[in-house]
Structures are given as structure tokens and as C-alpha cells.
C-alpha positions as CSV (number, residue, x, y, z in Angstrom):
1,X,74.6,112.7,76.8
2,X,71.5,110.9,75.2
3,X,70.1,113.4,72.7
4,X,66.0,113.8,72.8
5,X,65.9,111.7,69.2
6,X,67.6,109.2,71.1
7,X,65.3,109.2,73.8
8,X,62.1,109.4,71.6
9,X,63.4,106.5,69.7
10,X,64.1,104.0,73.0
11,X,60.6,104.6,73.8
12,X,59.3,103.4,70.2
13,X,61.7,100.5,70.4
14,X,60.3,99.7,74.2
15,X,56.9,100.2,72.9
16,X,57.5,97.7,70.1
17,X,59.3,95.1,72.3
18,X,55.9,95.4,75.1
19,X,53.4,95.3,72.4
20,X,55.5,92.0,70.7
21,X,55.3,89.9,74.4
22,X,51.7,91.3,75.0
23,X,50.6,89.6,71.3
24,X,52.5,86.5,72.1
25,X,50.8,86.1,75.4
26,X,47.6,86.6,74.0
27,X,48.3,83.9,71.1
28,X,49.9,81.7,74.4
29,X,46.0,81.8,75.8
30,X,44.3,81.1,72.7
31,X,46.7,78.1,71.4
32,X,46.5,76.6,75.1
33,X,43.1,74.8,74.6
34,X,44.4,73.1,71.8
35,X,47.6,72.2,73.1
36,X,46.0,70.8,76.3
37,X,43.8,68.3,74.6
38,X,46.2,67.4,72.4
39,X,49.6,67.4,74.2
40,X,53.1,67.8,72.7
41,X,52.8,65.2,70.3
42,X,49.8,65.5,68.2
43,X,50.5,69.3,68.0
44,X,51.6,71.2,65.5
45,X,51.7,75.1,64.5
46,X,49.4,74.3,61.6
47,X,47.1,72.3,64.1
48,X,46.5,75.1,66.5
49,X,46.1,77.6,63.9
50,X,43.2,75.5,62.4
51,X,42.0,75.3,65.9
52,X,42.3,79.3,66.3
53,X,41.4,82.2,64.9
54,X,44.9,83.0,64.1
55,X,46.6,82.2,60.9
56,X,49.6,79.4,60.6
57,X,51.7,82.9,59.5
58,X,50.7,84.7,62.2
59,X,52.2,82.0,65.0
60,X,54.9,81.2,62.7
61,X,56.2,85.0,62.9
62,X,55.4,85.1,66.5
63,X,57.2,81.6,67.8
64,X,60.1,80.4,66.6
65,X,58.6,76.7,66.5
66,X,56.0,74.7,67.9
67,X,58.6,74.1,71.0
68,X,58.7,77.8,71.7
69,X,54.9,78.0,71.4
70,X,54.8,75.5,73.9
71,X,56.8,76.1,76.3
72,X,55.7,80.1,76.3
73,X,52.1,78.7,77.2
74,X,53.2,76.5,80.4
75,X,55.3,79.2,81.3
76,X,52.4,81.9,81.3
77,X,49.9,79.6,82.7
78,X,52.2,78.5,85.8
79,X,53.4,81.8,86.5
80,X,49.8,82.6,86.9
81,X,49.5,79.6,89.5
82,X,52.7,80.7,91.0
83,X,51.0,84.5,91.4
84,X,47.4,83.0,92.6
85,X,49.4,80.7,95.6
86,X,51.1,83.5,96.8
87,X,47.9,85.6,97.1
88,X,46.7,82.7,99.3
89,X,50.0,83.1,101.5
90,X,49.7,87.3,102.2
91,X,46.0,86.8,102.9
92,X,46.0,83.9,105.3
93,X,46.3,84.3,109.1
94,X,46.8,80.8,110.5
95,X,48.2,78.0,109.8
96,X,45.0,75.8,109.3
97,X,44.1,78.6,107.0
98,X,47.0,79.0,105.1
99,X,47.2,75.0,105.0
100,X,43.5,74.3,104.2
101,X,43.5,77.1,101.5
102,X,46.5,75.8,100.3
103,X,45.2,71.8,99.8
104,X,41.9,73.0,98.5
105,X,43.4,75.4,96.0
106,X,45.8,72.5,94.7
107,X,42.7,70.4,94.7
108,X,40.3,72.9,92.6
109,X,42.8,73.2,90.0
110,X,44.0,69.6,89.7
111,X,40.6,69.3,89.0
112,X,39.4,72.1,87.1
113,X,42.6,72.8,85.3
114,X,43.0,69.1,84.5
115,X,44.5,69.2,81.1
116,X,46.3,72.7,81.3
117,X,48.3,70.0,84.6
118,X,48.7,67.4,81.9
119,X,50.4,69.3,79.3
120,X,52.8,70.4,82.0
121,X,53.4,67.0,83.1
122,X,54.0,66.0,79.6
123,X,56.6,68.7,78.4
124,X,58.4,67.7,81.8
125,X,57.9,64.4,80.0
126,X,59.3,65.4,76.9
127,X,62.9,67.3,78.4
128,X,63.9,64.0,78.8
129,X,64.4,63.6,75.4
130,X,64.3,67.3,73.8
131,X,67.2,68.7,75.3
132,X,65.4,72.4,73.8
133,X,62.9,71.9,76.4
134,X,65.1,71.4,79.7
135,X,66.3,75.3,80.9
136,X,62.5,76.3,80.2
137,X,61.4,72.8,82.3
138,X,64.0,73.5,85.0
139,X,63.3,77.3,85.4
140,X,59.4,76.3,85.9
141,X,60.3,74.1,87.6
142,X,62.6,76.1,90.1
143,X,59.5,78.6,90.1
144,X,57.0,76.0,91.6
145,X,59.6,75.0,94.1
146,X,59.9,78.3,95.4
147,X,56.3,78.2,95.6
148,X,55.8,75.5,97.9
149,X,58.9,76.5,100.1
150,X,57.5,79.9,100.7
151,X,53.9,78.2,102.1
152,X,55.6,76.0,104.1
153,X,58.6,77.9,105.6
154,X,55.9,80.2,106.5
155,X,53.7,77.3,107.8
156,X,56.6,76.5,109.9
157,X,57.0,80.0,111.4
158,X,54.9,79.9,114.2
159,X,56.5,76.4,116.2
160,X,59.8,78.0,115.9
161,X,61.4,75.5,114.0
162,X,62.9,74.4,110.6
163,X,60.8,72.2,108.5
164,X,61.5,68.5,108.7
165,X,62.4,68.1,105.1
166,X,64.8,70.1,102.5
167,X,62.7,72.5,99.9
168,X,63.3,70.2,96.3
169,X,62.0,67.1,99.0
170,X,59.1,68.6,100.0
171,X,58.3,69.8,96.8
172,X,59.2,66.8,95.1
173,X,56.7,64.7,97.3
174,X,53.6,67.8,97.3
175,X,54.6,67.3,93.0
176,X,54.0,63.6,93.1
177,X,51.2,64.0,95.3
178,X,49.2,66.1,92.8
179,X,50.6,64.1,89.7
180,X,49.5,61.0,91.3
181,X,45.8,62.5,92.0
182,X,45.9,64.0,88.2
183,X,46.2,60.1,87.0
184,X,43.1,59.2,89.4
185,X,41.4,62.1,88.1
186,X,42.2,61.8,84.4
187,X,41.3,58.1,85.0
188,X,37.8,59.0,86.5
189,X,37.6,58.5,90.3
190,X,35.3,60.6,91.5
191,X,37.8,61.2,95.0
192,X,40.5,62.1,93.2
193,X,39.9,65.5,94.2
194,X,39.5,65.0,98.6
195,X,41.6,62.5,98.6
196,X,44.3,64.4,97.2
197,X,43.5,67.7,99.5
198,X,43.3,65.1,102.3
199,X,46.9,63.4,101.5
200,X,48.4,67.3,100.7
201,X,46.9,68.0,104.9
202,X,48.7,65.0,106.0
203,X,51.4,66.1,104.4
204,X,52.1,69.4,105.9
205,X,51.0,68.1,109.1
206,X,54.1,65.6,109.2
207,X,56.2,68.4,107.9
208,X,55.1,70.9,110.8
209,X,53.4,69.3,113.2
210,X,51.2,71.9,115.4
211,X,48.9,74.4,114.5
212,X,49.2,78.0,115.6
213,X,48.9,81.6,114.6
214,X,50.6,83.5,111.8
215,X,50.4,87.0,112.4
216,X,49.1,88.0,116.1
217,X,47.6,91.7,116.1
């Protein structure tokens, strides 16, 4: 039987344990400016410290190394992506909804979130060769999957029929998609942006062809 000193003294260790992610998060959002103009590379702890209002102590006691840094930031920053998409999916009530909301979204942020997309692109970069990086890689990567199954399973709900393609093809081809607009964008073509919410449309469309309703009343 767990005695109350017991008890008491779970709760401080829980408390310490919450407190030590929440400070790590927060040092994730303020090193991931840095880390997106810069990329894996040309980063160090010492850089983004420099670059922060933290000390190079501080970030040194929180993350193991500037690969745990790293890879803690894309991991927080997609798993909020991951969370935004799937408020898209309970909210919408068609198909052209849910597929227009979807393509603009994906859109906005490979615009907006330009670099924060580029860092990702490059760590997925860097697995290749840092063999530290590849669960972390794969297990956002799994995430995003998921992501884009659920939207288009549920795309394909309403025509009573199984979507054309497997989920790692059709995410594979929405990924290159968006990393192919990224380039255009990073490279300064103003359409990057429509043209890539135009492709992603086309997309779906050959995936589930016809339109219909979600959720009837």
C-alpha cells in the first residue's frame, strides 16, 4: 500500500518532470528563429544562445546537444501543424470545404512559415547522414502521414469508396508538392503560393473524384 510520503513525493517528482518539458518547450520556441535562418549546419548551442536571451549553460543543461535541440523544435512546431489540420477536419462540412481549407491552409503556411518548412526539410535532409536524427525524422514523419490520411479518408467518405492511392503515396506526392512550392517560394515566384493550393485541389480531385456532403443533419 503506497504510504501518503509516497504519494506526496510522486507528485513533486511529476511536478518536476512537467515543469522540465514546459522550460524545454519554451527554450524550443525561442531557439526556433535562429535555427530557421540558419539551418542545421551553421548552428550551434553557442550560436542560438547569442541569438537568445538564454545563456549557452542554460540550453546546455536543458538539451543534450544541438541535435536534441533541434529536433525537439521541429517536433513541437509540427505537432502544432499536425493539431491546426485536424481542427480544419472536425469543423468542415463538405468536401470542397474540407478540400479548399485544406489547400489554402498548406498554402498560408508554406508561405508564411517558409523557414520554420525549410528547417524541416533540411533535418529530413540531414537523417541521411546522422543516423541520431532518423527515429525523431521517421516518427514526424509518421505523424504528418497520418495527417493527410485522416483528410483524405474522410474526403473520400462521402462517394463510398476507398481512395485511389495507398496513405505513404498520397502523402508522399501532397509532401513533394509542398516541398516543390517551398523551392519556388524560397526562390521568389510570386505564384508559388496559388499554384501550389491549385496543384494540392487537383490533387485530391484525382484521388476522390466528386464532390458531396460530409455530415448531413
Amino acid at each position: 500500500m503506497t504510504s501518503t510520503a509516497e504519494k506526496s513525493s510522486e507528485r513533486v517528482s511529476r511536478r518536476q518532470v512537467d515543469k522540465f518539458a514546459e522550460r524545454r518547450g519554451q527554450l524550443a520556441d525561442a531557439a526556433l528563429q535562429t535555427l530557421s535562418e540558419l539551418g542545421y549546419a551553421r548552428t550551434s548551442l553557442r550560436e542560438i544562445a547569442q541569438n537568445s536571451e538564454f545563456s549557452h549553460g542554460v540550453l546546455h543543461y536543458y538539451f543534450t546537444d544541438k541535435v536534441d535541440l533541434i529536433t525537439h523544435c521541429v517536433r513541437q512546431y509540427k505537432a502544432g501543424c499536425v493539431a491546426r489540420y485536424d481542427q480544419l477536419f472536425d469543423a468542415a462540412t463538405s468536401t470542397d470545404e474540407l478540400r479548399d481549407s485544406f489547400a489554402g491552409g498548406l498554402a498560408e503556411t508554406m508561405v508564411n512559415d517558409a523557414a520554420m518548412h525549410r528547417l524541416w526539410y533540411d533535418l529530413r535532409a540531414q537523417s541521411l547522414f546522422e543516423p541520431s536524427f532518423r527515429a525523431d525524422v521517421a516518427e514526424i514523419d509518421q505523424s504528418l502521414e497520418r495527417m493527410i490520411w485522416r483528410i483524405i479518408s474522410r474526403l473520400a467518405e462521402p462517394t463510398s469508396t476507398r481512395p485511389r492511392l495507398s496513405s505513404p503515396v498520397s502523402y508522399a506526392l501532397v509532401d513533394g508538392l509542398f516541398q516543390q512550392g517551398l523551392l519556388k517560394h524560397l526562390s521568389g515566384d510570386p505564384n508559388a503560393g496559388p499554384d501550389f493550393q491549385d496543384a494540392l485541389r487537383e490533387l485530391l480531385d484525382l484521388l476522390l473524384p466528386g464532390a458531396g456532403i460530409l455530415d448531413t443533419p
